[in-house]
C-alpha atoms as one frame of an Amber mdcrd trajectory, in Angstrom:
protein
 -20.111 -22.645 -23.235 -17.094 -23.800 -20.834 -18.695 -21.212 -17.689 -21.839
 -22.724 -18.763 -21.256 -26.273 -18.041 -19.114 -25.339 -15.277 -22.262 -23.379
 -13.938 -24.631 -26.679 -13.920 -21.762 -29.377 -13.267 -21.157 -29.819  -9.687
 -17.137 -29.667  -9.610 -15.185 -32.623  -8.157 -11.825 -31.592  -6.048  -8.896
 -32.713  -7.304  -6.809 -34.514  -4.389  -4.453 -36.338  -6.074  -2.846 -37.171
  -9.801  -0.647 -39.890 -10.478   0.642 -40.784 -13.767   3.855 -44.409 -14.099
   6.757 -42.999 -15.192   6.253 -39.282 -14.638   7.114 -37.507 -11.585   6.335
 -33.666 -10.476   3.002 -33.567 -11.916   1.954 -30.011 -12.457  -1.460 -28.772
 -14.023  -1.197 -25.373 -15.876  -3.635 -22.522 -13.372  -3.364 -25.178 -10.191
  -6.936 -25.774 -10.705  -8.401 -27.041  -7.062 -11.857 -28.321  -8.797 -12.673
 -30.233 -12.003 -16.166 -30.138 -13.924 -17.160 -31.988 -17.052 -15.427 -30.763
 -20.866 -12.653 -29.114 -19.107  -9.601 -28.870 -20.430  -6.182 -29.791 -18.847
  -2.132 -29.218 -19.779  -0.263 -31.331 -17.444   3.424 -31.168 -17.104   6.179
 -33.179 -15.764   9.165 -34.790 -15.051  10.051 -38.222 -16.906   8.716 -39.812
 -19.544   5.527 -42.002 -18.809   5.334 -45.652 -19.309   3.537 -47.078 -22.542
   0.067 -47.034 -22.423   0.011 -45.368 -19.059  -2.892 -43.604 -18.303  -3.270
 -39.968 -15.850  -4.782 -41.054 -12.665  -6.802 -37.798 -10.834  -8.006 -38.893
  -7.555 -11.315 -36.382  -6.888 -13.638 -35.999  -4.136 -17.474 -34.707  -3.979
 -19.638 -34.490  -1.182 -18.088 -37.094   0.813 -17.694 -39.472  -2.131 -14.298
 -40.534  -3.465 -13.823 -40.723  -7.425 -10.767 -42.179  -9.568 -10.624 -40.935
 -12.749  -8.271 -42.420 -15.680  -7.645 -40.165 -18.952  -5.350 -42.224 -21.469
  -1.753 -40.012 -22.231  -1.741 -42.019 -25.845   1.213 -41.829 -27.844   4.753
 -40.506 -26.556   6.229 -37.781 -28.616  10.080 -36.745 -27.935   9.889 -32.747
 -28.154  12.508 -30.132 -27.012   9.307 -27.999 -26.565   7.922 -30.412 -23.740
  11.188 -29.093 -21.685  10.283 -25.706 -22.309   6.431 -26.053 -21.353   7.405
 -27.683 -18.397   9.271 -25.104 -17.470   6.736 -22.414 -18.025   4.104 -23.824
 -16.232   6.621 -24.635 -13.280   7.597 -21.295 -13.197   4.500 -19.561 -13.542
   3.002 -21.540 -10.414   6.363 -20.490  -8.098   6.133 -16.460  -9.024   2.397
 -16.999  -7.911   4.267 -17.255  -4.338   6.915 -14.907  -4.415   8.377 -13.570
  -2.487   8.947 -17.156  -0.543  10.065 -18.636  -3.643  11.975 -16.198  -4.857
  15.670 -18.300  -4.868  13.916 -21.395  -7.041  12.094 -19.102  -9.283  15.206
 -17.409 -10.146  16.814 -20.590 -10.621  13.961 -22.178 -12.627  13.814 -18.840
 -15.104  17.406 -19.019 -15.475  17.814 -22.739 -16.280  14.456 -22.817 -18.643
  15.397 -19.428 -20.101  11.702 -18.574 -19.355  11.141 -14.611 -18.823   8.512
 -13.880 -16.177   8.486 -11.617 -13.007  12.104 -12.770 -11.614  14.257 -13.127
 -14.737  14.767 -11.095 -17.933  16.673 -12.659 -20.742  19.899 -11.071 -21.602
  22.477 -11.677 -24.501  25.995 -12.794 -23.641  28.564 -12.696 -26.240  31.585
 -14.876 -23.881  31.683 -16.720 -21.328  33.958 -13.828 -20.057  30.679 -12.105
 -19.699  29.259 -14.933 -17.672  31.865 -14.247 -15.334  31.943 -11.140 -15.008
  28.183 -11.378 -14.300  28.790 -14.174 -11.799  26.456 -16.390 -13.558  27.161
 -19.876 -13.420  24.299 -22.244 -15.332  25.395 -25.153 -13.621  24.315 -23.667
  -9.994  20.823 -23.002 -11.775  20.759 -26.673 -13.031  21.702 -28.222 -10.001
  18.885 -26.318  -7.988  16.325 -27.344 -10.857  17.357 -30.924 -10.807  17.259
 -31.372  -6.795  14.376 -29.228  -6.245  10.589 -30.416  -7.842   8.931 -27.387
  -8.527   5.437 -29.366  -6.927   7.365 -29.340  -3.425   8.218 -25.677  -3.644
   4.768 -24.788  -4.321   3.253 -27.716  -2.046   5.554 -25.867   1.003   5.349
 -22.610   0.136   1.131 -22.654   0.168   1.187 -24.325   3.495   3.507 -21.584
   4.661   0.714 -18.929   3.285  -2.080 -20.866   4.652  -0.527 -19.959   8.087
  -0.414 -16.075   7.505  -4.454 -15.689   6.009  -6.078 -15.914   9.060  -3.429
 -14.165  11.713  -2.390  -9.966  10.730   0.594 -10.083  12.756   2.320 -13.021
  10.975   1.052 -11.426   7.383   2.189  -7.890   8.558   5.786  -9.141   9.895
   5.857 -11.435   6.550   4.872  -8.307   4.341   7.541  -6.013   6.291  10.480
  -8.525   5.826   9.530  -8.211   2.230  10.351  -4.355   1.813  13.879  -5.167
   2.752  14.001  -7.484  -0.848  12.109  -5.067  -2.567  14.020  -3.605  -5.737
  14.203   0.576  -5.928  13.937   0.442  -2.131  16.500   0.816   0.779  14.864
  -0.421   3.882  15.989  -2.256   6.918  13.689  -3.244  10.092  15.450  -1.952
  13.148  15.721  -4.582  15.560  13.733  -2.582  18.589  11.068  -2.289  16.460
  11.376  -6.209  15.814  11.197  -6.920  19.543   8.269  -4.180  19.697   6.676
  -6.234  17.035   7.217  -9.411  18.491   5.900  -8.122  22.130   2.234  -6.751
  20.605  -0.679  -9.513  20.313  -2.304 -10.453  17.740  -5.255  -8.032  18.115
  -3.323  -4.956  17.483  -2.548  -5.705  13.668  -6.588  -6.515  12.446  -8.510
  -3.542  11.852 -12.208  -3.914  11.487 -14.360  -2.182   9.224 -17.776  -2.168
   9.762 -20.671  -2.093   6.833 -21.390   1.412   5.967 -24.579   2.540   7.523
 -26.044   4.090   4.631 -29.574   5.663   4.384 -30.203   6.063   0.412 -31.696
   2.672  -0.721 -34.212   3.957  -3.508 -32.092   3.760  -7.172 -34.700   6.495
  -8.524 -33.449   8.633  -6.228 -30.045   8.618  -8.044 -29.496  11.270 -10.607
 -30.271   9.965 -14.092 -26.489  10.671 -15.230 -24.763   8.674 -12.207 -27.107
   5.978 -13.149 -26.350   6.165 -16.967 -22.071   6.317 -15.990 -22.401   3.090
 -13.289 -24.229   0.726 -16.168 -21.934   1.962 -19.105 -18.823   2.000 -16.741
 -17.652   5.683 -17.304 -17.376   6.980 -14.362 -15.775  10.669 -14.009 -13.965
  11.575 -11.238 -15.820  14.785 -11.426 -19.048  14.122 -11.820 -18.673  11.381
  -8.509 -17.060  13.505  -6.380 -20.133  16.445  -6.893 -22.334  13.268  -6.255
 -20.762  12.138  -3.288 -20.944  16.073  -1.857 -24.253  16.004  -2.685 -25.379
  12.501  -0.871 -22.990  13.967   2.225 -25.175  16.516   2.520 -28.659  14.565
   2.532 -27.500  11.253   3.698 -24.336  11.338   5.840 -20.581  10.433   5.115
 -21.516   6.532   4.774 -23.169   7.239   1.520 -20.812  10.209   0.247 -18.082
   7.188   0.463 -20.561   4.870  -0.967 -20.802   6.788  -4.210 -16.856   7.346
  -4.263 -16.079   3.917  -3.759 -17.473   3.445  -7.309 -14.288   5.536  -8.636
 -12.153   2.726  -6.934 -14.157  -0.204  -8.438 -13.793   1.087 -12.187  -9.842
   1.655 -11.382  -9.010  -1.207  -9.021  -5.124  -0.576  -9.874  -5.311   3.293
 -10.028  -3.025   4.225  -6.554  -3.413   7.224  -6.587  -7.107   7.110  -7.561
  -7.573   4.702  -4.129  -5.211   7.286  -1.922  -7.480   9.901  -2.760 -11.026
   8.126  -1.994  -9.128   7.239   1.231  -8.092  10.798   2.037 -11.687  11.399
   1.282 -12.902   9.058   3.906 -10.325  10.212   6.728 -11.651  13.371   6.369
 -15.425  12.098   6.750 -14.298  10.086   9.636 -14.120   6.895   8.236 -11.271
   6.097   9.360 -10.827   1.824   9.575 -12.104   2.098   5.472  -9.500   4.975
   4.508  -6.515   2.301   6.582  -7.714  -0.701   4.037  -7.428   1.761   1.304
  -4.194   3.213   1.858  -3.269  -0.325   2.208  -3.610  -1.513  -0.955  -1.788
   1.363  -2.467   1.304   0.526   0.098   1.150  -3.364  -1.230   1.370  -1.453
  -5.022   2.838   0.778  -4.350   5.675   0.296  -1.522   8.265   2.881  -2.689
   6.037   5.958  -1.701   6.527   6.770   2.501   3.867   9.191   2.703   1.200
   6.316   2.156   2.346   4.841   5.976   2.406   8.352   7.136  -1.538   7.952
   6.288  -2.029   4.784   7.577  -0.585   5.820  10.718  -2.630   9.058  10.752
  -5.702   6.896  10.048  -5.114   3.869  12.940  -4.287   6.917  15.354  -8.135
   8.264  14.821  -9.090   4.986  15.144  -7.075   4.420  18.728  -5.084   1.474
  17.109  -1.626   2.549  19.152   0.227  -0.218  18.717  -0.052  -0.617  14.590
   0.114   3.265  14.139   3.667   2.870  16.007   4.547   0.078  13.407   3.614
   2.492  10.155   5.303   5.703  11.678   8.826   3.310  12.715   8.335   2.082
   9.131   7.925   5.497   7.531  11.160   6.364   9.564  13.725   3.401   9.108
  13.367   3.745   5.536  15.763   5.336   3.142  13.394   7.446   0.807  13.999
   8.827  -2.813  15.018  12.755  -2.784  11.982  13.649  -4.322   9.980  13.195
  -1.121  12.160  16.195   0.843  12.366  16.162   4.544   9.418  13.710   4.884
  11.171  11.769   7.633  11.454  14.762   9.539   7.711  15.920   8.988   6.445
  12.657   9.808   8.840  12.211  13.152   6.824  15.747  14.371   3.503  13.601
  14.395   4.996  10.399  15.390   6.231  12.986  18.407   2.540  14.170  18.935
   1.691  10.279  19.407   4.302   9.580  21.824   3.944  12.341  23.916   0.538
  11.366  24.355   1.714   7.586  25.265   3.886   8.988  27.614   0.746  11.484
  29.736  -1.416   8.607  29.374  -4.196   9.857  26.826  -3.112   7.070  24.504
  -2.323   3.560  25.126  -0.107   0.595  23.924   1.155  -2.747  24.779   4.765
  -1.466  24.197   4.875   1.535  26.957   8.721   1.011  27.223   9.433   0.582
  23.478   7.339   4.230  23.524   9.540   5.954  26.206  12.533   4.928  24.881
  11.774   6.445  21.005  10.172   9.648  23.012  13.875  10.828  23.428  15.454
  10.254  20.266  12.684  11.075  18.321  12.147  14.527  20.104  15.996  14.793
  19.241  15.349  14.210  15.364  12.881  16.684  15.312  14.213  19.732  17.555
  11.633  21.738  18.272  10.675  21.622  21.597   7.649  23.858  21.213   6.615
  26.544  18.745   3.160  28.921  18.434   2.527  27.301  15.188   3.435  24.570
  13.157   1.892  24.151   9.641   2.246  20.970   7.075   0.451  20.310   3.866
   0.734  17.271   1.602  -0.936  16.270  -1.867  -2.482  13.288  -3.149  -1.237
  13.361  -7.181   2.269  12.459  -7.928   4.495  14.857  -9.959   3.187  17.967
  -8.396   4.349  20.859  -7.385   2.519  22.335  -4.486   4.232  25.191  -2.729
   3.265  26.026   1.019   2.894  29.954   2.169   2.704  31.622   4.580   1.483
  35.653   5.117   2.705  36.671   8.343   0.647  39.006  10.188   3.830  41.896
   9.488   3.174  41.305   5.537   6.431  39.373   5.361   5.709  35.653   2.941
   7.660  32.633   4.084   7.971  30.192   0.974  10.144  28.117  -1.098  12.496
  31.619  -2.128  12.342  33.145   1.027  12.419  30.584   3.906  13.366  32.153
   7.167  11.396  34.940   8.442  12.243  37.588  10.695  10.499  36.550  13.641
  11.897  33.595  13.127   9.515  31.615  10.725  11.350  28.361   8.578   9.894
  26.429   5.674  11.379  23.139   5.138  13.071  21.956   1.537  10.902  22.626
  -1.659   9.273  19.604  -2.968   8.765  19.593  -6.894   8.130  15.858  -8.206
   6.250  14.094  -5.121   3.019  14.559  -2.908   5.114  16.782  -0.011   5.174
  17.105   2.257   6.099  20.938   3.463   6.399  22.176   6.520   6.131  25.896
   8.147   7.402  26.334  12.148   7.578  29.774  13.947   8.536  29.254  17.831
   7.391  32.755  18.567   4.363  34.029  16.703   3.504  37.547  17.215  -0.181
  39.005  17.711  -2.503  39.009  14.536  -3.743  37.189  11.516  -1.997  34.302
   9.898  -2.960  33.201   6.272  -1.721  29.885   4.582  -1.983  29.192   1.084
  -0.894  26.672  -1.549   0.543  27.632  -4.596  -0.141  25.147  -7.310   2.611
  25.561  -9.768   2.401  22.167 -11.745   0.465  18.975 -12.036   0.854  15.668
 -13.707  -0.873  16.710 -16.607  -1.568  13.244 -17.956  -4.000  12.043 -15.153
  -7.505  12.754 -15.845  -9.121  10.057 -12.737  -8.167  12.480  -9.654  -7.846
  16.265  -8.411  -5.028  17.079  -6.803  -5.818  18.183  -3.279  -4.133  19.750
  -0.345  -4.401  17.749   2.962  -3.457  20.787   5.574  -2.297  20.254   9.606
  -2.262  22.896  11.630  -1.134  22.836  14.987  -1.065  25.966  17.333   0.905
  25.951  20.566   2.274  22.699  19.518   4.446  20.805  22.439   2.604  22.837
  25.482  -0.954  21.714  27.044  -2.583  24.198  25.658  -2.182  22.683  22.033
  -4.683  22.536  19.355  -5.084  20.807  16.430  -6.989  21.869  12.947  -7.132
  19.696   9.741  -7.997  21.682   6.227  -8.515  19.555   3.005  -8.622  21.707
  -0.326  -9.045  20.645  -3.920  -7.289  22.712  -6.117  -8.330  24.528  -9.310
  -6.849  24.092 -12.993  -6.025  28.016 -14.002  -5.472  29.055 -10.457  -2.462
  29.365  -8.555  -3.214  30.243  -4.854  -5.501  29.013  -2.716  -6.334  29.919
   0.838  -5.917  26.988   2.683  -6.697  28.791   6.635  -6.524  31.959   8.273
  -5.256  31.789  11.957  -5.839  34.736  14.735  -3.039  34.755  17.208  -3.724
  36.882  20.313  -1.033  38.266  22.063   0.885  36.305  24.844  -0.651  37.720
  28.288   1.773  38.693  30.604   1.325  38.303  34.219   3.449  40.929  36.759
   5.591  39.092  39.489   4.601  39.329  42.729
């Protein structure tokens, strides 16, 4: 009934309130617009004059309004304090993390629980010292601080950031540093780097998908039947998105993904997987806004700006694929990831390397030159005949890179130096990888890489696990090539073929 007279009421916006003898006027849910029958819990400081009645100042059209709603009878209530501060507090954590010192001080004082504070009990005030909690500090912030300024100041500041990337990425990468479970500090070249790239370089535009299937009786009966009763299998969409990829195009293979991600809009790993999807299908700018939204979730888990970075590099965005490797590096990452920040400086290499011949531009050349150095120093490797690196896309998986050299000999997790020289980096058991396989001198014949699937997180049921594969041959001469595999694996079976490489042997010219 509410949405219904909502629906036919044109809404007046609320520009002002005033109420004698009340002071930090706060409406519970900030409403912006008013419409006949609604209802409204306002909350204060003071105690309101007799017979004083709420002035709300509104606006329609063009045409100013003054509306006065009696208050009626005072009541004293200890429970007015504490619905004051609820409401207060409720409207700061909307803004964190640029309120996060008077939201702490706000819970603390109000005792209300919420996103900042959890309630603890102390048995002496030994305790409280020990703790370094002092009550008083929290009071005096409370009493000199009106919770309607905070969140007055703190939306202006926001209302700065929506419409320019570079202040919302800078703002969102100061953040990571505050971030609890994480250890990460922005270096300060990549600051002035930062600083030096325009505006430009941080928005990344994605265009409507082109798609060619427009007639709904040309969708299969079942996809129909799943879309209106919202049960949509992971399964069944990915065999229809195959199967519109191969009579339409990628556009509408993504189109009939992206349902996946609208049933499960806080499913992470659901989203990293659609965007894999679309990387692969060379849709590049829409996989970068996916793997966004699972970094924003999600900030604790590196190897979503290693695909960011991978994604803005197909899409010749230089300058913002620098900021997502430099981010992937400066971090401090939990064990479980392995020798990430050593896979991920190989292709951060690639991309400088190719700043430095000129086949790939940025508006930081020097800032580029300067990491070429120590970055080729992290990864020592110079050059090698092959270089192979998987990663996964389900968490708590145990994915196991091999590979059959053409002598018989297996490099693995048990057995990770070969002969001729072959190394496997450190197992990974819990994450999504990555693994890495480097031989500097491959001898003549056939190469086969597989993926061993040990274990998966048996609880998901909304994604596959699959095997992202990068393959680079000759890597670090001019001759080198790069080949991308993506393989979803099967429940029951353990290996899977994941390439076969022919290596000729090196020819070998005589001296004059």
């Amino acid at each position: 009934v509410a949405a219904s007279t909502a629906h036919r009421s044109k809404p007046w916006k609320l520009v002002d309130m005033k109420l004698a003898g009340g002071s930090d006027l706060l409406l519970r849910g900030r409403p912006r617009f008013l419409f006949p029958g609604q209802n409204l819990l306002l909350v204060g400081r003071g105690t309101p004059d007799k017979g004083a009645q709420l002035e709300l100042s509104l606006e329609q059209a063009g045409a100013a309004r003054t509306v006065r709603v009696p208050v009626g009878q005072a009541l004293s209530s200890p429970l007015a304090v504490r619905a004051y501060g609820q409401v207060a507090l409720g409207q700061i954590e909307e803004l964190l993390p640029r309120t996060e010192a008077f939201s702490k001080a706000y819970g603390v004082h109000f005792r209300v629980t919420g996103k900042t504070c959890s309630l603890v009990m102390l048995e002496s005030e030994a305790d409280y010292q020990r703790f370094g909690i002092r009550p008083e500090d929290e009071a005096l912030v409370v009493k000199q601080t009106e919770a309607s300024t905070v969140v007055s100041k703190a939306l202006a500041e926001l209302a700065g950031t929506l419409g320019n990337p570079k202040v919302a990425f800078l703002a969102w990468l100061d953040g990571l540093s505050r971030l609890p479970g994480m250890s990460f500090q922005t270096p300060t070249s990549l600051k002035l780097a930062l600083d030096a790239m325009p505006e430009a370089s941080f928005r990344v535009e994605a265009p409507p998908l082109a798609t060619k299937q427009r007639d709904r009786a040309s969708v299969p009966a079942a996809i129909t039947a799943a879309l209106a009763s919202h049960k949509v299998e992971y399964d069944a969409f990915t065999a229809e998105a195959e199967r519109r990829r191969t009579a339409y195009g990628n556009a509408d293979a993504l189109k009939a993904l992206s349902s996946l991600v609208e049933e499960n809009p806080g499913d992470g790993v659901l989203a990293r997987d659609v965007g894999i999807s679309a990387m692969t299908w060379g849709l590049s700018a829409d996989a970068y806004h996916l793997f966004r939204r699972v970094a924003a979730a999600r900030p604790y888990e590196p190897q979503t700006y290693r695909a960011m970075a991978q994604s803005l590099v197909k899409l010749g965005q230089i300058d913002l694929a620098i900021a997502y490797f430099e981010t992937g590096l400066a971090g401090r990452w939990d064990g479980r990831f392995g020798e990430f920040t050593k896979i991920l400086a190989v292709e951060y290499l690639e991309l400088l390397r190719r700043i430095a011949n000129g086949s790939a531009r940025t508006s930081v050349p020097e800032f580029a030159k300067d990491r070429l150095s120590s970055v080729a120093s992290s990864v020592q490797i110079g050059r090698a005949d092959l270089v192979v690196m998987i990663t996964w896309n389900t968490d708590a998986t145990d994915v196991d890179l091999h590979v059959i050299e053409p002598s018989g000999e297996e490099c693995y997790y048990s057995h990770r130096t070969t002969q001729s020289g072959g190394q496997i980096t450190q197992d990974v058991t819990q994450g999504y990888g990555p693994e890495m396989f480097v031989l500097p001198s491959a001898p003549a014949g056939q190469y086969t890489v597989r993926a061993k699937y040990f274990a998966s997180d048996r609880n998901r049921t909304s994604a596959r696990t699959k095997v992202q594969a990068l393959v680079i041959e000759d890597y670090g001469t001019g001759k080198q090539r790069v080949s991308e595999r993506m393989v979803t694996l099967e429940y029951g079976k353990e290996m899977h073929e994941i390439a076969v490489i022919q290596r000729k042997a090196a020819t070998q010219v005589a001296a004059p």
